[in-house]
N, C-alpha and C positions, 0 to 999 in steps of 0.2 A: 328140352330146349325148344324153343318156339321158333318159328321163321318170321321173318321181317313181315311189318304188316303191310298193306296196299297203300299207297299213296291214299289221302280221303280226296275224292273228285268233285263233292259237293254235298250242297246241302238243301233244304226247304222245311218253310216252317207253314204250319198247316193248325186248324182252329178245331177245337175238341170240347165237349161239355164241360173238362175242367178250365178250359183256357186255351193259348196258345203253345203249340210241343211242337218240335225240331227234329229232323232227323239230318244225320249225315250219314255218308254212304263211301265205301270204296269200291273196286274191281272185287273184294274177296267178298264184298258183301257189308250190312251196316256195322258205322263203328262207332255213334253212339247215337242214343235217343235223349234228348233233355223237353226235360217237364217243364209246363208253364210257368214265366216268372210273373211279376205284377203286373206287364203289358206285353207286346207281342217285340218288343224291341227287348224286352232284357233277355225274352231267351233268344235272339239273337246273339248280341254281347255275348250269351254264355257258351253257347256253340264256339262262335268264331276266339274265346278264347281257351275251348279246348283243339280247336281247330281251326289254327289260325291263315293256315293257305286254302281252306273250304272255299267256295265260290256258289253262290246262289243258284239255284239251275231248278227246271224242271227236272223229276225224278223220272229215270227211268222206268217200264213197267213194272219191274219187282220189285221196285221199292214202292211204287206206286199203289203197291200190293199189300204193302207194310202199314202204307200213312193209311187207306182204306181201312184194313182191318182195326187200326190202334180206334178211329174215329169211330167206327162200330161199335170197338167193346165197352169205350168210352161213353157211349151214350146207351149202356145196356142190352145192345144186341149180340146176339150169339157170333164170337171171330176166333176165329185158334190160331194162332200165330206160332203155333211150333214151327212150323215151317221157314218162316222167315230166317235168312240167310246172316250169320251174323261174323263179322272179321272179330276173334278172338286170338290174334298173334300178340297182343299187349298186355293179354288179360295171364294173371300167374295162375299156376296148373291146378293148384286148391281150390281159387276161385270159378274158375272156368267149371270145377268137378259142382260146385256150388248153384251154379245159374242150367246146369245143366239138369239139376234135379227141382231147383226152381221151376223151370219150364215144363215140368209134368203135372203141375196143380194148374188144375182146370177153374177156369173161372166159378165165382162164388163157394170157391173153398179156401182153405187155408194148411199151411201145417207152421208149427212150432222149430224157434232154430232148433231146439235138440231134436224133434223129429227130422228133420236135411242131414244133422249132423251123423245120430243114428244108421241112417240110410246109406251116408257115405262110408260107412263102418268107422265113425271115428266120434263115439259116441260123447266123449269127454270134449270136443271141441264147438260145442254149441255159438260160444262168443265171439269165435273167430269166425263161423257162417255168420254171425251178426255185421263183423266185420267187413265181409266179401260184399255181403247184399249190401253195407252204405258205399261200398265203392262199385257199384254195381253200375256201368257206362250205358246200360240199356233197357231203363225201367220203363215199365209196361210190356216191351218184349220177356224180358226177364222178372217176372210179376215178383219183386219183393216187395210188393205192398200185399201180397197173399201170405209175408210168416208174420207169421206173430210170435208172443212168449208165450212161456208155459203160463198156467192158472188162466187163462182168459185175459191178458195183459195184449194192450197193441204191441207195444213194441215201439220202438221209432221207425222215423222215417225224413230223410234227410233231402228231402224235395221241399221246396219252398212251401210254406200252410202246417209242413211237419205230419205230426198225426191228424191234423184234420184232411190234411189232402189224400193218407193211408184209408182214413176213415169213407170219407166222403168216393174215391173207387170201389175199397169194398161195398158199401151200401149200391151203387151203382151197379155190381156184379150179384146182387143180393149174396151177400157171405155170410152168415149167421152171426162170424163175431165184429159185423158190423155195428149190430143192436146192443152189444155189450157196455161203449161205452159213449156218453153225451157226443153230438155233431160237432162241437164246436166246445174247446176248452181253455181252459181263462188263459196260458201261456201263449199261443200262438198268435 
């Protein structure tokens, strides 16, 4: 059973080599990051309607700590963000086990969903770690743009660009199966 999560106190959106990304924040910590949309006002919109009493603010310093680091890795410098503090009272117990082994792949690597799934001892449930990482409320803290599929396959990725915006942070973190497939593919 999970305990209620922190009121969200606010939010700010902050400019990154892919665009413009959002962070909101509670008392327990962030509760969600969203990726750039087409200008810096839609991931506003998209925040404030997943968080709809957020209130615009200066971030505190550890979150401050957070939009620092995301900007860094975002622009290829070395940032570890395991640390960052993250309110998972909303997140269900599967997925939580999900982001939590997400967050052991270090920049410019990757693992495969049946590798997370594997790992969580639950080797048969590959699709459903696929599952978890699209509802994943904290990407880039929660690097689901580091699994891929088996055979050398991206994989999706449910952020606005889809697999080019997957592609284009891997290559950014240099991750080998960044080079696997075109920058830029005719759906997106």
């Amino acid at each position: 059973m999970t305990r209620e999560s922190s009121a969200v106190r606010g939010f700010v959106l902050f400019e990154t080599a892919i665009g413009t990304c959002g962070i909101a924040w509670g008392t327990d910590g962030i509760v969600g990051v969203q990726l750039p949309g087409r200008e810096g006002t839609e991931t506003r919109r998209r925040l404030l309607r997943r968080f709809p009493d957020a209130q615009e603010h200066t971030p505190p310093p550890r979150i401050q700590r957070a939009v620092d680091g995301i900007v860094a890795l975002l622009q290829g410098e070395a940032s570890d963000l395991t640390s960052v503090e993250l309110d998972m009272a909303r997140v269900p117990p599967f997925d939580r086990r999900v982001y939590e082994v997400a967050r052991t792949i270090p920049p410019g690597s990757t693992l495969t969903y049946g590798e997370i799934a594997t790992r969580l001892g639950e080797r048969r449930l590959a699709r459903e770690v696929g599952q978890a990482l699209g509802q994943n409320p904290f990407a880039i803290v929660v690097p689901c743009h580091r699994v891929v599929a088996a055979g050398g396959k991206v994989g999706g990725f449910s952020a606005r660009g889809g697999i080019r915006t997957k592609l284009r942070m891997l290559a950014i973190e240099g991750a080998p199966a960044a080079g696997l497939l075109p920058l830029f593919d005719e759906a997106g």
